[in-house]
PDB file as gemmi writes it, atoms N, CA and C in Angstrom:
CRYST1    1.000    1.000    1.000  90.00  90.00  90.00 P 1                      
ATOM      1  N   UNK A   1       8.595  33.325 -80.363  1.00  0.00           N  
ATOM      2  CA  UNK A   1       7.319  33.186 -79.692  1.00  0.00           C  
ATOM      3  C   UNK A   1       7.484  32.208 -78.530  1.00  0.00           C  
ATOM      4  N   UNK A   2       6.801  32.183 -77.391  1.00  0.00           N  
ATOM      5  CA  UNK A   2       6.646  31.602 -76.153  1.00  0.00           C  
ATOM      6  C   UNK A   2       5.744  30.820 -76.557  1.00  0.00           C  
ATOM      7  N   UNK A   3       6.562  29.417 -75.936  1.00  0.00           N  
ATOM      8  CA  UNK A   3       5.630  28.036 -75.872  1.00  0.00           C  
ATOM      9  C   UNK A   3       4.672  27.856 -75.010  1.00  0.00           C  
ATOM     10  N   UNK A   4       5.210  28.553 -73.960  1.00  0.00           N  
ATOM     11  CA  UNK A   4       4.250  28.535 -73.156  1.00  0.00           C  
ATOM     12  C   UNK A   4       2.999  29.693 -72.288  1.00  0.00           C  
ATOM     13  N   UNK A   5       2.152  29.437 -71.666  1.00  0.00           N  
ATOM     14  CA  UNK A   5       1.073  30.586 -71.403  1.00  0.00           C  
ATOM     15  C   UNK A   5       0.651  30.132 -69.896  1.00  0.00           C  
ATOM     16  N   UNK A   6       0.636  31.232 -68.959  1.00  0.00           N  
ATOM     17  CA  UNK A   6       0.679  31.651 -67.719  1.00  0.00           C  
ATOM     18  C   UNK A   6      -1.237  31.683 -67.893  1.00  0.00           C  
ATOM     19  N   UNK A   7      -1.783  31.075 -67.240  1.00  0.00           N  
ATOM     20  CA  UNK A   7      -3.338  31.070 -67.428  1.00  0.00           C  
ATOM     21  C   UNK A   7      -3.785  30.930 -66.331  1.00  0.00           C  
ATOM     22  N   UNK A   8      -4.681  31.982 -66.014  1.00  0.00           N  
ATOM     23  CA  UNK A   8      -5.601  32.218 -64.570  1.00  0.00           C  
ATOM     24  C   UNK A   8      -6.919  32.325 -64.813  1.00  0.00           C  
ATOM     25  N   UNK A   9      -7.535  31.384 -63.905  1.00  0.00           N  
ATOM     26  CA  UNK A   9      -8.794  31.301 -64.202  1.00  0.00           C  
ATOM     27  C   UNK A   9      -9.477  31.831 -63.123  1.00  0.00           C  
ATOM     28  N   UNK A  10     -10.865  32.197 -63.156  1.00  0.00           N  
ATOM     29  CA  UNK A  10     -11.801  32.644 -62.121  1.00  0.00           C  
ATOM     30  C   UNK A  10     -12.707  31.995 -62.729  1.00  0.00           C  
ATOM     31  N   UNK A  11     -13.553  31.120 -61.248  1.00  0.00           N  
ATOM     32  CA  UNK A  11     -14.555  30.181 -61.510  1.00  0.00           C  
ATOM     33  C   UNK A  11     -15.538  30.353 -60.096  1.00  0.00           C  
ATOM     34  N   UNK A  12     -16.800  30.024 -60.436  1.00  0.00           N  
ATOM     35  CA  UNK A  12     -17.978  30.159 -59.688  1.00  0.00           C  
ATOM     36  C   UNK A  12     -17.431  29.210 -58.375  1.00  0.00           C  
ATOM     37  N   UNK A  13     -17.660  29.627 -57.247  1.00  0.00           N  
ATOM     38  CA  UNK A  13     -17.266  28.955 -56.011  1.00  0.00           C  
ATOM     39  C   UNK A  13     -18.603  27.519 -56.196  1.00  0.00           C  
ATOM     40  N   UNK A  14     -19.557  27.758 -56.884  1.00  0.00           N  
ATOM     41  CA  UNK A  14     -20.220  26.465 -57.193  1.00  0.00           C  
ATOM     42  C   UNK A  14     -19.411  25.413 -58.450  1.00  0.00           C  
ATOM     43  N   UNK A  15     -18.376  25.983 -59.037  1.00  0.00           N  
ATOM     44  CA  UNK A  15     -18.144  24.526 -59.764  1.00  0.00           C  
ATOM     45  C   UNK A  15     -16.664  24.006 -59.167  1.00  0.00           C  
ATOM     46  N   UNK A  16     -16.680  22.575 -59.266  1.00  0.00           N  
ATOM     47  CA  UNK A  16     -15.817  21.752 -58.916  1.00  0.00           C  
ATOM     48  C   UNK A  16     -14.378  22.398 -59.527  1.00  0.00           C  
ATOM     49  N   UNK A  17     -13.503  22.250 -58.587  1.00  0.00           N  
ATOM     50  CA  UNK A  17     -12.054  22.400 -59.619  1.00  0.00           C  
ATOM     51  C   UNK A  17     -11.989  21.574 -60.862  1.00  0.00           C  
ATOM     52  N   UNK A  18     -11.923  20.372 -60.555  1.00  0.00           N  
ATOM     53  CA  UNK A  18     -11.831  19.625 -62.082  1.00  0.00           C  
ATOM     54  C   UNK A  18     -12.693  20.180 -63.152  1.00  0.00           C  
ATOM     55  N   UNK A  19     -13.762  20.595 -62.828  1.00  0.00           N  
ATOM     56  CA  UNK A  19     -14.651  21.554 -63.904  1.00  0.00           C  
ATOM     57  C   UNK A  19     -14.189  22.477 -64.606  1.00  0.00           C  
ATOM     58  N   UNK A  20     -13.145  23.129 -63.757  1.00  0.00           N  
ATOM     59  CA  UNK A  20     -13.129  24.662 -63.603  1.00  0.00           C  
ATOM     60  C   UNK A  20     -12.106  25.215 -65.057  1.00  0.00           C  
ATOM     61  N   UNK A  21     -12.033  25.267 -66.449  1.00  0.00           N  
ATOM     62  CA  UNK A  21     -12.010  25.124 -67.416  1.00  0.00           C  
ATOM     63  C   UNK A  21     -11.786  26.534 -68.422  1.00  0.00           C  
ATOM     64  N   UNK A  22     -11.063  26.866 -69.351  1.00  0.00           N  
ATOM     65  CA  UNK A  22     -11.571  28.369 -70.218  1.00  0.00           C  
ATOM     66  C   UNK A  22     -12.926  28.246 -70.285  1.00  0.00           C  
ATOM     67  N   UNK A  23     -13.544  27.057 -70.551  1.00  0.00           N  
ATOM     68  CA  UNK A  23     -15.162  27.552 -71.057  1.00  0.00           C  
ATOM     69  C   UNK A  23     -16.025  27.649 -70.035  1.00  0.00           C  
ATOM     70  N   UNK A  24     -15.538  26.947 -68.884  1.00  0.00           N  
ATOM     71  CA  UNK A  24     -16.561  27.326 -67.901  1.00  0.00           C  
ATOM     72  C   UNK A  24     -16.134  28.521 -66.609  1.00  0.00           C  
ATOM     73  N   UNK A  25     -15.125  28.872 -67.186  1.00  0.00           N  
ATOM     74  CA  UNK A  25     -14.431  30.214 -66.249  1.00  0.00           C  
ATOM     75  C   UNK A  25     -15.319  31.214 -66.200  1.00  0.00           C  
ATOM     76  N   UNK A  26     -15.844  32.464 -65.256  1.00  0.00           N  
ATOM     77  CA  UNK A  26     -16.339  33.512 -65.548  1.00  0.00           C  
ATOM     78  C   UNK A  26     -15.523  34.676 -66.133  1.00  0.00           C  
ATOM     79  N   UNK A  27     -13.891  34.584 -66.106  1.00  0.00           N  
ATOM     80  CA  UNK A  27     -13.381  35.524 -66.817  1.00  0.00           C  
ATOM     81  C   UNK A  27     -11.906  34.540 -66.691  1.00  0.00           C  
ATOM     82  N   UNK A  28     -11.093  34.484 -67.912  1.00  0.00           N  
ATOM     83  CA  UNK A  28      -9.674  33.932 -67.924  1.00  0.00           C  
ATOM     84  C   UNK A  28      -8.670  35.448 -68.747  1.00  0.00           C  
ATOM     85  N   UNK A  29      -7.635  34.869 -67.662  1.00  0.00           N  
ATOM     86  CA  UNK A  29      -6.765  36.174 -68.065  1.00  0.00           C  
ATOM     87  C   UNK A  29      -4.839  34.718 -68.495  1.00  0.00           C  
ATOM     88  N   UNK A  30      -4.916  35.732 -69.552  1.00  0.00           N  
ATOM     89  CA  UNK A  30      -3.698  34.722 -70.195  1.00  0.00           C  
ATOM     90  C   UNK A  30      -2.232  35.437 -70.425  1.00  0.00           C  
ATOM     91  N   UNK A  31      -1.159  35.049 -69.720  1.00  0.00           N  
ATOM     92  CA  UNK A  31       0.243  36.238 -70.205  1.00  0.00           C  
ATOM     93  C   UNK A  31       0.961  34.458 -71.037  1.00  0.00           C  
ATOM     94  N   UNK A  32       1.859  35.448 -71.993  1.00  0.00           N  
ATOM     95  CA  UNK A  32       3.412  34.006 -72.004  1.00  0.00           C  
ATOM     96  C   UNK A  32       3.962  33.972 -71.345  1.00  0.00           C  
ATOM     97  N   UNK A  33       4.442  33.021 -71.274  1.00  0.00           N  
ATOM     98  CA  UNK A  33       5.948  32.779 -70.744  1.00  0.00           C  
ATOM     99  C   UNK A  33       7.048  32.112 -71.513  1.00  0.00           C  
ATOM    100  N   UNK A  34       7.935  32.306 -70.824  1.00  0.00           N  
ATOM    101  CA  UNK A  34       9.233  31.424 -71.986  1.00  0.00           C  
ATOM    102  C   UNK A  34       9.646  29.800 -71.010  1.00  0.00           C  
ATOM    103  N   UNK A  35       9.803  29.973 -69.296  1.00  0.00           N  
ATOM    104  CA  UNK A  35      10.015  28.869 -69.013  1.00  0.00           C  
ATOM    105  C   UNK A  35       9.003  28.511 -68.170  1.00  0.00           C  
ATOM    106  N   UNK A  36       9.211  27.232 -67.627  1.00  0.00           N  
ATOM    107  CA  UNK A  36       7.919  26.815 -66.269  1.00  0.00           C  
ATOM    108  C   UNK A  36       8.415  27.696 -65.002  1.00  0.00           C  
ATOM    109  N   UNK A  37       9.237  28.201 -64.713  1.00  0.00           N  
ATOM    110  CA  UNK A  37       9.562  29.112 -64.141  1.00  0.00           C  
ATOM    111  C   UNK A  37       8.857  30.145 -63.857  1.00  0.00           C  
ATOM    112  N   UNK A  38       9.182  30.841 -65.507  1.00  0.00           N  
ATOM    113  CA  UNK A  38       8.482  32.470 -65.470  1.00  0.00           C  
ATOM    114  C   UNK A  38       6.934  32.066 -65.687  1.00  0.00           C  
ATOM    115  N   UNK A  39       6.137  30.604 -66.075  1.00  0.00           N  
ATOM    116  CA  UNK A  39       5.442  30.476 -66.258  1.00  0.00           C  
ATOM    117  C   UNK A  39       4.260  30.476 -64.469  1.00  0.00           C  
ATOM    118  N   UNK A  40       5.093  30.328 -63.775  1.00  0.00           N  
ATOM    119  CA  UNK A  40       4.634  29.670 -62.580  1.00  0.00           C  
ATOM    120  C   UNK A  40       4.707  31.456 -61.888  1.00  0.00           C  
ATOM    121  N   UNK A  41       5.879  32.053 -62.377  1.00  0.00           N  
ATOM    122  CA  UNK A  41       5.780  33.274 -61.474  1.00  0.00           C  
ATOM    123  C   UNK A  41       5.065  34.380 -62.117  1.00  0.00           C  
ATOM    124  N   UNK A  42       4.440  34.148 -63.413  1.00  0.00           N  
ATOM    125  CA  UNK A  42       3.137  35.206 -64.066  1.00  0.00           C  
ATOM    126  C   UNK A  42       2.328  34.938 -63.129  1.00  0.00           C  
ATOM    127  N   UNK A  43       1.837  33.592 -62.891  1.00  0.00           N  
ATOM    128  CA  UNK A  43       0.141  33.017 -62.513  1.00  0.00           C  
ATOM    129  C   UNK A  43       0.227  33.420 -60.794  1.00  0.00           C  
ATOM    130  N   UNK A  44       1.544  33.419 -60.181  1.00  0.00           N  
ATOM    131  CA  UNK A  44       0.887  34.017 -58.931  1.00  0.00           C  
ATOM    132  C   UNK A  44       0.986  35.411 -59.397  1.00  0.00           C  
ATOM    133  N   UNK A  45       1.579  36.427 -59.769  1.00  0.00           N  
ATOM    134  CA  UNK A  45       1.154  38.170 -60.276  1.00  0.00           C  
ATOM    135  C   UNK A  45      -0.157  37.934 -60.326  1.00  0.00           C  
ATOM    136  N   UNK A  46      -0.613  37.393 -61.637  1.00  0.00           N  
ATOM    137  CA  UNK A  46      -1.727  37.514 -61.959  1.00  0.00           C  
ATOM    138  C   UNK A  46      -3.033  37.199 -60.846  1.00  0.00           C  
ATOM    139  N   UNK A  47      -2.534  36.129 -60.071  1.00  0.00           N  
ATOM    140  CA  UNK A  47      -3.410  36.092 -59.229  1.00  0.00           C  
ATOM    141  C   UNK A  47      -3.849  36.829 -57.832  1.00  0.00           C  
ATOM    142  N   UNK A  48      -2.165  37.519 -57.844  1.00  0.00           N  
ATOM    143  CA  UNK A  48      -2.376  39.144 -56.990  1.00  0.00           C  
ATOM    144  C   UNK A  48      -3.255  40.268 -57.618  1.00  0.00           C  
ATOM    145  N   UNK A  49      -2.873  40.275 -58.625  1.00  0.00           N  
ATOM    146  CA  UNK A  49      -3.761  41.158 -59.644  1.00  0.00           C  
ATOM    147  C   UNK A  49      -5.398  41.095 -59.533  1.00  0.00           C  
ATOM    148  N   UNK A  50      -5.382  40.221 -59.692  1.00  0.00           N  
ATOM    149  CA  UNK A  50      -6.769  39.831 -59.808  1.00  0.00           C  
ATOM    150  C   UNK A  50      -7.883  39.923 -58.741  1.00  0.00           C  
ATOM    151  N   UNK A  51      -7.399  40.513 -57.419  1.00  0.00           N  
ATOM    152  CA  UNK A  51      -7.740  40.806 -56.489  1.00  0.00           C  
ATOM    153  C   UNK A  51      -9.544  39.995 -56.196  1.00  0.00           C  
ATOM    154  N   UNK A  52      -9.136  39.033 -56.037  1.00  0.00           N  
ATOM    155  CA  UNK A  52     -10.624  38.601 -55.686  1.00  0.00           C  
ATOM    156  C   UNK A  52     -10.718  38.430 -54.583  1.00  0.00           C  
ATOM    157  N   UNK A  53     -12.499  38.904 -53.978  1.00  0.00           N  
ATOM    158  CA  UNK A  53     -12.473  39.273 -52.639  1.00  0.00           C  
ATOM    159  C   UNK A  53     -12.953  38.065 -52.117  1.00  0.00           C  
ATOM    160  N   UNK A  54     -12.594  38.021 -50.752  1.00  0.00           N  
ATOM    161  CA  UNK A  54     -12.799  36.594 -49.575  1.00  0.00           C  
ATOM    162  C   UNK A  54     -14.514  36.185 -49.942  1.00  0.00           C  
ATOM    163  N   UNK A  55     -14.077  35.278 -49.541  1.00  0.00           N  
ATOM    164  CA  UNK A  55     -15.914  34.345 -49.675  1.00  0.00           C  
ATOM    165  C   UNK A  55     -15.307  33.053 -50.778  1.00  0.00           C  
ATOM    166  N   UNK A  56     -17.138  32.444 -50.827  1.00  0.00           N  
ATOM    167  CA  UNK A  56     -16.588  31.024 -51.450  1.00  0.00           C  
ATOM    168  C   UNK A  56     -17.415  31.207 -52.849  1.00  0.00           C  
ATOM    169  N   UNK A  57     -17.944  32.401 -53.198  1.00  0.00           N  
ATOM    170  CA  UNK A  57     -18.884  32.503 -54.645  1.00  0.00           C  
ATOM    171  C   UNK A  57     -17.975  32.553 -55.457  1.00  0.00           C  
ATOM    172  N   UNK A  58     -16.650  32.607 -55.630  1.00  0.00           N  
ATOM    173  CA  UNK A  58     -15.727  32.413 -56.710  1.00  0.00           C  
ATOM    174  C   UNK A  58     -14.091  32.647 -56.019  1.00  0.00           C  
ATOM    175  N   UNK A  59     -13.508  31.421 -56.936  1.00  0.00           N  
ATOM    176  CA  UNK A  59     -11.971  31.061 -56.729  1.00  0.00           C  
ATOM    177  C   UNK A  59     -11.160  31.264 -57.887  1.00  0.00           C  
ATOM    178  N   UNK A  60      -9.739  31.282 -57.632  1.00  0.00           N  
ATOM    179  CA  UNK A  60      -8.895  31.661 -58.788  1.00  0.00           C  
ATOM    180  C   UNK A  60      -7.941  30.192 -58.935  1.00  0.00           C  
ATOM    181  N   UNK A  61      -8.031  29.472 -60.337  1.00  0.00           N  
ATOM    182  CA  UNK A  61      -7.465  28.499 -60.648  1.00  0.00           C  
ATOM    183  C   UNK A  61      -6.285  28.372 -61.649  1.00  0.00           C  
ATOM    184  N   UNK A  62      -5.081  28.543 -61.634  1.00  0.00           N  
ATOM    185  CA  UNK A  62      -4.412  28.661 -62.315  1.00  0.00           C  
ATOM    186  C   UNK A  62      -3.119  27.654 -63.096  1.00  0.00           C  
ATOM    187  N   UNK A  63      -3.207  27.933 -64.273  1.00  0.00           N  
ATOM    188  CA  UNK A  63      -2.705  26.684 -64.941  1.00  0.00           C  
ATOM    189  C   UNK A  63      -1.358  26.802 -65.611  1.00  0.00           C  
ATOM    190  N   UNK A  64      -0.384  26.299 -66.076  1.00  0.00           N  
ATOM    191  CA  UNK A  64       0.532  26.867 -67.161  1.00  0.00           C  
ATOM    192  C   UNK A  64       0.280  25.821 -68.350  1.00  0.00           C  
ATOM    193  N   UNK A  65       0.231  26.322 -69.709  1.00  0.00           N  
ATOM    194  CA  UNK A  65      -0.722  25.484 -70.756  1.00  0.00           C  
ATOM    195  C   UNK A  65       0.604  25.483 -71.687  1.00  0.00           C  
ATOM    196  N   UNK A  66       0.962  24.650 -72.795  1.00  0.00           N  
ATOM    197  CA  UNK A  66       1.628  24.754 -73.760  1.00  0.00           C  
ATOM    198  C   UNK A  66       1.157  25.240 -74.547  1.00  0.00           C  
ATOM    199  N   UNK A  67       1.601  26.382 -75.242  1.00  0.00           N  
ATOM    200  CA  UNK A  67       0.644  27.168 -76.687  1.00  0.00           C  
ATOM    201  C   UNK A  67       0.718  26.139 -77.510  1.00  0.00           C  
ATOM    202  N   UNK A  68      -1.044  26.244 -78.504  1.00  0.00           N  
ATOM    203  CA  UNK A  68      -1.475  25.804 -78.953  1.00  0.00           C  
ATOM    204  C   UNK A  68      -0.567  25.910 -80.623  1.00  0.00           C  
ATOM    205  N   UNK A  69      -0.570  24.940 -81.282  1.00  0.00           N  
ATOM    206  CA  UNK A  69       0.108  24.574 -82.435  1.00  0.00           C  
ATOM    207  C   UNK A  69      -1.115  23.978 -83.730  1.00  0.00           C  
ATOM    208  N   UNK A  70      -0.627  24.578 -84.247  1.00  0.00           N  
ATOM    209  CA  UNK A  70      -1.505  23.527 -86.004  1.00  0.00           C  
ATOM    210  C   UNK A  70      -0.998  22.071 -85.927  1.00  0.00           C  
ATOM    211  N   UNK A  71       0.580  22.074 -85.229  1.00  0.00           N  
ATOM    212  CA  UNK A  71       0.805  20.756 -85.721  1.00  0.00           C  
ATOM    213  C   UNK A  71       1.453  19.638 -84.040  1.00  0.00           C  
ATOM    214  N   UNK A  72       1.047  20.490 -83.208  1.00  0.00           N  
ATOM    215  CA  UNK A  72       1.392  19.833 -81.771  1.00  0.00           C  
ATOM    216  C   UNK A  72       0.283  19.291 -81.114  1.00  0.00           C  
ATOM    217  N   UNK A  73      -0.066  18.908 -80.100  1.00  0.00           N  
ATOM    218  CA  UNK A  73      -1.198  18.440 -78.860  1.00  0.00           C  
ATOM    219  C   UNK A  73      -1.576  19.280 -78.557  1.00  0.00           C  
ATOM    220  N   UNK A  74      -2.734  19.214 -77.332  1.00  0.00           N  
ATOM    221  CA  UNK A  74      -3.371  20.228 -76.981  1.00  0.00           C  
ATOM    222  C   UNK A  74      -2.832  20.656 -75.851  1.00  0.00           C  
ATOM    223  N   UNK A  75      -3.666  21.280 -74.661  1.00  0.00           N  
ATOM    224  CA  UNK A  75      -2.691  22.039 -73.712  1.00  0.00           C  
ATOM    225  C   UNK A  75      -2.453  21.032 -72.458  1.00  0.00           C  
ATOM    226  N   UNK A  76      -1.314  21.246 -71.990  1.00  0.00           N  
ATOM    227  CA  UNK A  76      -0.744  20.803 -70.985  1.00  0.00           C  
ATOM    228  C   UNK A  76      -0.923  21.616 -69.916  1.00  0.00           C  
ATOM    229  N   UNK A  77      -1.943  20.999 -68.487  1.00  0.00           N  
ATOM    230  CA  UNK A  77      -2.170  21.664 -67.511  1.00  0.00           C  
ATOM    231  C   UNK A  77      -1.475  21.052 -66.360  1.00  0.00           C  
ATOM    232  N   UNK A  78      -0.712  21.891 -65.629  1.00  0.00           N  
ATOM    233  CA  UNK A  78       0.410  21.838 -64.510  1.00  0.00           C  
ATOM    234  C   UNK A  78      -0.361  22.966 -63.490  1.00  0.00           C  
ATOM    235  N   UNK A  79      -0.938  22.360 -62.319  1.00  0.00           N  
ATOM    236  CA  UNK A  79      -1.551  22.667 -61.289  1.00  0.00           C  
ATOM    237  C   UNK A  79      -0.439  23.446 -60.543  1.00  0.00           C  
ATOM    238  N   UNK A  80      -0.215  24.788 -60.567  1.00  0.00           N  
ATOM    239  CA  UNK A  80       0.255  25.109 -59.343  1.00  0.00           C  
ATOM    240  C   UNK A  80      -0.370  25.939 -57.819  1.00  0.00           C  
ATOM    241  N   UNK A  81       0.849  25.096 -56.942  1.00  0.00           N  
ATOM    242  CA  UNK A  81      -0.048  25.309 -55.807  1.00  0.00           C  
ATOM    243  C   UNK A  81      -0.284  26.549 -55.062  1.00  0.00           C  
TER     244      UNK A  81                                                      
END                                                                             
């Protein structure tokens, strides 16, 4: 299993990045990955994918998270640019 998860967010062009969150996303799309590498090169796909159209009513924020564990921390967010 992959430690890690390629996570793209779409968020209301009204909330702050630091806001911008799974729970306050309007839709999150999640792949694995195995390194920060392949982790970094899902989240731009995904964010080709995701085709969101020009304007400022919503942006795409994307994170690479450490999968979640029973017995580890919570997720580790690495901003890429």
């Amino acid at each position: 299993m992959s430690e890690l998860l390629s996570v793209a967010l779409v968020c209301a062009g009204t909330l702050l990045a630091q806001d911008c969150s799974r729970d306050t996303a309007l839709d999150v799309i999640v792949a694995p990955a195995h390194t920060p590498m392949e982790c970094l090169m899902h989240a731009q796909t995904m964010a080709a994918q995701a085709g969101l159209p020009g304007g400022s009513d919503r942006y795409l924020k994307i994170a690479c998270e450490h999968r979640h564990t029973d017995n580890g921390p919570g997720p580790v967010i690495r901003r890429a640019s």
